[in-house]
N, C-alpha and C positions, 0 to 999 in steps of 0.2 A: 212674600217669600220668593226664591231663587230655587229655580233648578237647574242644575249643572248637568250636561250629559252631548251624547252627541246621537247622529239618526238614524245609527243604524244597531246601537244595541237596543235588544228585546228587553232588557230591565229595565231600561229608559224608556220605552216605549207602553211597557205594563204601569211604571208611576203618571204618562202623560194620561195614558186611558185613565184611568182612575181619576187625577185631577179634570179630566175633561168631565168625564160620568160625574160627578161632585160637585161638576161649577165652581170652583175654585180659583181665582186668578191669582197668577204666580207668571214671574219671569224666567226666561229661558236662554241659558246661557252655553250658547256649545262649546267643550270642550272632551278631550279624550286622552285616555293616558295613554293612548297610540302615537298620540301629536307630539313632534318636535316642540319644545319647550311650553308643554302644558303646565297646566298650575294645581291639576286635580291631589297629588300628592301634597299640596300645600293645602288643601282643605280635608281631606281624607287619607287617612296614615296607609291605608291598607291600597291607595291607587286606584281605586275602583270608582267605578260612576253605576245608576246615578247619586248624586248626592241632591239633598233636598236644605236649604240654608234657611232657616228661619227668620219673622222680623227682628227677634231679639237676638240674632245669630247664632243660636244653638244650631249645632251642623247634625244635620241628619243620615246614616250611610244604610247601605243596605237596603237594595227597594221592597224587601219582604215586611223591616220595621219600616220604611216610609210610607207604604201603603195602607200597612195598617192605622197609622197617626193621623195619615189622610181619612181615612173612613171613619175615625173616631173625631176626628176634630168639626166634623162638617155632618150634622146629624140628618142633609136631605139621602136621598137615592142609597143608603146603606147596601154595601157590598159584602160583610159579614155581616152573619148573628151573632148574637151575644156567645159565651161562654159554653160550650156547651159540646155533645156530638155534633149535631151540624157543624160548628165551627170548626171542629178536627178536622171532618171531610172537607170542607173547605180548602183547609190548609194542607190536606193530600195533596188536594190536584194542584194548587201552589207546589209543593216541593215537588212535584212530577215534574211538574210544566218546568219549574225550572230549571231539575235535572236536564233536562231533555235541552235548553240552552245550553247548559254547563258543558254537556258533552259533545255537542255543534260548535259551539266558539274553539271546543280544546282541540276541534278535528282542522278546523278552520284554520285556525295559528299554528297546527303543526303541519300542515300543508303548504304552509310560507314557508317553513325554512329549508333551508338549504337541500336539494336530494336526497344527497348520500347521508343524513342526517335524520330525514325522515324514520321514523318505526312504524313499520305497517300494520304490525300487532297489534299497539295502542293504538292505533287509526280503526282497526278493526272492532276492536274492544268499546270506544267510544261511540261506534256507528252499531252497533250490535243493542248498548243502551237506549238509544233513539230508536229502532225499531222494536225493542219489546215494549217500549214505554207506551210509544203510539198503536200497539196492540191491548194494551192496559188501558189506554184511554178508549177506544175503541169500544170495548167491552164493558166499562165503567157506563160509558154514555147509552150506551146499548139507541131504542130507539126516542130515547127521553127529547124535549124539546130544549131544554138546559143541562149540563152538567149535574147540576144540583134539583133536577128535576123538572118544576114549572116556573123558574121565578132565575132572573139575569144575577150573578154574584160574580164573586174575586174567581171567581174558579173558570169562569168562561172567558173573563180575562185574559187569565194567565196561561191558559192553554191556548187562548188566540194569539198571542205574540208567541207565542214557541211556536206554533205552526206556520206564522208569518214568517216568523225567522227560517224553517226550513224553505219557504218559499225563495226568500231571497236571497241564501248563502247554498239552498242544497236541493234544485229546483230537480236532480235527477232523482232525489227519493220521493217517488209517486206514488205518497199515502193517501191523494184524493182515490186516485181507482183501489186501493185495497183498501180503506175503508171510507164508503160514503158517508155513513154518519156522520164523520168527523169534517169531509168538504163541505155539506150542509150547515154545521155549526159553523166554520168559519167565514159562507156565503151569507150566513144570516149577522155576522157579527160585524163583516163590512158594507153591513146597509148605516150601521151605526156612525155618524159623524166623528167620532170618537176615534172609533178604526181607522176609517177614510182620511183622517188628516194626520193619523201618526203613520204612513205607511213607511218602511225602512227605504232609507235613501243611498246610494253609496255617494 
């Protein structure tokens, strides 16, 4: 299998963790719909990465269904549980952690354009998400040793590339000193090989 993505988005970097954690070998193909004459649009209608290309080529989009395809397809190191509560909460902290992208990339891209263009309100509005989120996480996690309790999931994941990505796009919001918990889960999750080789590049 192919994956399509480039180093420095966190969606890309939540599908490599997962194919790392899985043992899973697959190719790696940079590209971004940022790039002067990318192709990403020619494989994913909607533009977005990453994409996940399978050997039969069925094209995979969305790293929320690629990760789960990935955890179901490969039955070692399971990252969900089955069906179930656990599974929901799982998929909390997935849709948190990924808010918490969503609304860093929209701060990010709208701090590119042009000044006088800028809306500080949406700037504010976005950065206002990201800080109750990581107050949400903060207290979800409380002084647990996982996310999810005692045991590594998608949820530790997915809130370690969002908070990597603050790291690397928004190094002034210093959520290590207002919540420890949360520097500790992310110091414990770059002892991981896994962490340590996707770290965002620009």
């Amino acid at each position: 299998m192919k994956l399509i993505g480039s180093l420095t988005s966190p969606y890309v970097r939540k599908t490599r963790v997962v194919l790392a954690e899985k043992k899973i070998d697959y190719d790696f193909e940079l590209d971004s719909p940022w790039t002067p004459d990318n192709q990403v649009s020619n494989i994913n209608p909607l533009g977005k990465i990453p994409v996940l290309v399978l050997d039969d080529n069925t094209v995979l989009f969305d790293s929320r269904v690629i990760v789960e395809y990935l955890d179901n397809v490969a039955p070692n190191n399971k990252l969900m549980p089955a069906p179930n509560r656990e599974r929901s909460e799982v998929k909390r902290w997935e849709a948190l952690a990924d808010g918490v992208c969503d609304a860093a990339a929209l701060v990010f891209l709208e701090r590119k354009r042009p000044a006088a263009l800028q809306s500080a309100e949406w700037i504010a509005r976005q950065e206002n998400k990201i800080l109750l989120s990581l107050d949400f996480m903060s207290n979800e996690l409380a002084e647990s040793v996982w996310c999810m309790g005692t045991h590594f999931s998608l949820a530790d994941v997915t809130v370690g590339c969002a908070l990597g990505y603050l790291i690397f796009r928004f190094p002034e919001i210093d959520w290590q000193e207002k919540h420890p918990n949360l520097a500790r889960l992310y110091e414990k999750l770059m002892r991981r090989p896994a962490f340590l080789d996707t770290i965002p590049q620009a």
